[in-house]
N, C-alpha and C positions, 0 to 999 in steps of 0.2 A: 076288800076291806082291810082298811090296817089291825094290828094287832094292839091288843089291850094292854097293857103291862100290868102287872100288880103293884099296889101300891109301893110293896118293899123295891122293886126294882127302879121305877120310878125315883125313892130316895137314895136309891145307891148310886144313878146316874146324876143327881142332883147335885150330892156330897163329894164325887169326882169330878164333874164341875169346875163347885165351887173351889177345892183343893187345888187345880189349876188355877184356878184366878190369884189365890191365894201366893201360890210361888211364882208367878209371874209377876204379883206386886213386889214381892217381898225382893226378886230379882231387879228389878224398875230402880228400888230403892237404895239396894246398892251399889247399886252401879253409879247413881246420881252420887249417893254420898263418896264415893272411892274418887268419881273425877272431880266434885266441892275440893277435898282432900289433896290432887293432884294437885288443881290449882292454887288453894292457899300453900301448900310446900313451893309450889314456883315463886309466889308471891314473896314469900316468906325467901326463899334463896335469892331473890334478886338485888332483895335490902340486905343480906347479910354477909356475913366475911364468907373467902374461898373456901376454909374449915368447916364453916357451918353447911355454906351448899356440896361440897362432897360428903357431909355426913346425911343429909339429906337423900342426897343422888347413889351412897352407899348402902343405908339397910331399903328402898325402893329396888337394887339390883340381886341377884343370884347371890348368895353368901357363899355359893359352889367359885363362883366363878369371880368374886373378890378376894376370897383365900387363894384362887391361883394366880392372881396379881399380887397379892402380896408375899405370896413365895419369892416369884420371878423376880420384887421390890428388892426383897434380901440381898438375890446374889450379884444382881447392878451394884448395890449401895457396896459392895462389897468388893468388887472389879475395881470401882472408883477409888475406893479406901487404897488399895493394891496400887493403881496407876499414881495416885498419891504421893507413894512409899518411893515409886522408879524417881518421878520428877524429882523428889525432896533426894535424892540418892542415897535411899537408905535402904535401898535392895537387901532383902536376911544373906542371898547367898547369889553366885552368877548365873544361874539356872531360872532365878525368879525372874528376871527381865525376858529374857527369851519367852516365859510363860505367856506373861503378860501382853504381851506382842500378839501369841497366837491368840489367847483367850480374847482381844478388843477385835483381829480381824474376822474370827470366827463369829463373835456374836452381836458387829455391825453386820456382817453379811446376811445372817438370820432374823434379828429385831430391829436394823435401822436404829434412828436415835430419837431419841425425844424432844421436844423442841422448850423447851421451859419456860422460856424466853416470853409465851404464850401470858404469861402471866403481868407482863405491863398489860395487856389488854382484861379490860373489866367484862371478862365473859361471864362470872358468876352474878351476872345484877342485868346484863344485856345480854334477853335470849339472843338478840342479829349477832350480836359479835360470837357467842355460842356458836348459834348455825353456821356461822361462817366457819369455823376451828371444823367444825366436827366435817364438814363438807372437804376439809383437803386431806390430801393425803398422809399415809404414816396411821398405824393403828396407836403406836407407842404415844404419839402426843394427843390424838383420841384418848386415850383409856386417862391418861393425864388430866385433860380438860372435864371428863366423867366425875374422875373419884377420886385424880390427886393422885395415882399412885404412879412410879418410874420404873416403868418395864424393860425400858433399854437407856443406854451410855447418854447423859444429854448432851446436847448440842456445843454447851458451853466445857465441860471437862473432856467433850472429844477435840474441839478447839485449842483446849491447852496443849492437851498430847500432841497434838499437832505441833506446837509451836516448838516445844520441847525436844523435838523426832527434826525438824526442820536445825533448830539451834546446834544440834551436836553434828550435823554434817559438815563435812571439809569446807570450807569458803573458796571462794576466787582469788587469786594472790590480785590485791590493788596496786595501780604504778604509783610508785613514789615519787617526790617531788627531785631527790637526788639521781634518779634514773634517768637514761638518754637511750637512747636508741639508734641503733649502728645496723648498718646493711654490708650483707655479705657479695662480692660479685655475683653468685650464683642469685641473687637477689631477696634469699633470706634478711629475714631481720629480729634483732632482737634487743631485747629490755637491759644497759648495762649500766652497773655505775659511773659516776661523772670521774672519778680518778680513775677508774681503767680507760677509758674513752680520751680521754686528756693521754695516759701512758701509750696509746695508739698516735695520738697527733703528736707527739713528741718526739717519739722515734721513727717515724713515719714510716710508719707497718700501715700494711691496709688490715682490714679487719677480716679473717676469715671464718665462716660456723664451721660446726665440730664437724659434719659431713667432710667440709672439701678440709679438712687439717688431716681429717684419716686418706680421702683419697691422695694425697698429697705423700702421705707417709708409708701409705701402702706401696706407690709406685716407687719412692726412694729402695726400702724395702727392696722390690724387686729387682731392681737396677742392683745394689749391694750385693744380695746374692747372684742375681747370672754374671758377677763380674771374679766374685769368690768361685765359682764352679767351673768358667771358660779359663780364667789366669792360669792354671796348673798345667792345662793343656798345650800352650805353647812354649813352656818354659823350662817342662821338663826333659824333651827330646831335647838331641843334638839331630844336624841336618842330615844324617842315616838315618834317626830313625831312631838309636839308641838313648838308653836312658842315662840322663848325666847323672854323674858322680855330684855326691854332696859333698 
């Protein structure tokens, strides 16, 4: 036979229950209303400026972990400021370039760049175009297309250094229009102007590179001296043997 319960027990089980039914509604119901909410903020970010959908997509994330984006924001905005300062050549001192150098390859190697550029495409109103940013690679233009903030060098001020770091290297010497060019026997050849080139056919010298003018000079050279070192030797005896009187 089962067991009777007393009434009191009976309403204890009843009221624990119903207290379950209770916060499993009352859970039901916010959950519906938090995802209502989701949606009307999507809704709501789709139609509105990039501003409005990262302030949106900002107090929805970690306030932990937006203040460490906007830390990281700082010392970019601040790199750039600095790379600024190199291109416009207004460097404080000659140390500050050198910095600058280490500090862009140091922290492309660590954060990669951001891609900003992102921002012709209308991902803040078209989730596909959204999902598709958020789907490539690079966290730095992720967190960008999130919240708007720049956690590394973008694409475009790393661009410029570039072009800047490119500019100040040595060029190519281009052949001019007054240049000709002459061959050496040895079959060298080289870039000369038209009046030295004309003062070759005029005199009519052939043309020789600096190579064979040294080999050239070096053998004179030594023809000079073994002729300075042997001459004394026959000249100084007499046919004894003795040595002439000066």
């Amino acid at each position: 036979m089962s067991e009777i319960l007393p009434p009191e027990k009976v309403a204890e089980l009843r009221a624990h229950a119903d207290r379950k039914v209770a916060v499993k509604r009352e859970y039901d119901r916010r959950r519906r209303e938090a995802a209502k909410a989701a949606r009307a903020a999507e809704t709501e970010a789709q139609d509105s400026t990039p501003n409005h959908y990262w302030e949106v997509s900002r107090s929805a994330a970690s306030q932990t972990q937006i203040a460490s984006y906007l830390e990281r924001q700082e010392y970019v905005l601040n790199l750039t400021e600095d790379i600024n300062l190199v291109i416009a050549g207004k460097s404080p001192d000659a140390e500050f370039e050198t910095d600058v150098v280490e500090e862009i390859k140091a922290d492309v190697e660590q954060f990669g760049l951001c891609e900003t550029e992102v921002m012709l495409l209308p991902f803040w109103r078209d989730p596909n175009v959204r999902k598709m940013l958020l789907a490539r690679d690079g966290e730095a233009t992720k967190t960008f297309v999130r919240y708007g903030i720049v956690t590394a060098l973008s694409t475009y001020t790393f661009h410029e250094w570039e072009e800047w770091v490119q500019a100040r290297k040595p060029s190519l010497p281009q052949p001019l229009n007054n240049f000709t060019t002459m061959q050496c026997a040895c079959g060298d050849q080289r870039s000369l102007p038209e009046e030295i080139a004309r003062s070759y056919q005029e005199k009519g010298i052939a043309y020789e590179c600096y190579k064979c003018r040294r080999k050239e000079q070096s053998s004179r050279a030594q023809s000079s001296i073994g002729t300075l070192i042997k001459a004394p030797e026959t000249d100084i005896y007499d046919s004894w043997g003795r040595v002439k009187d000066r």
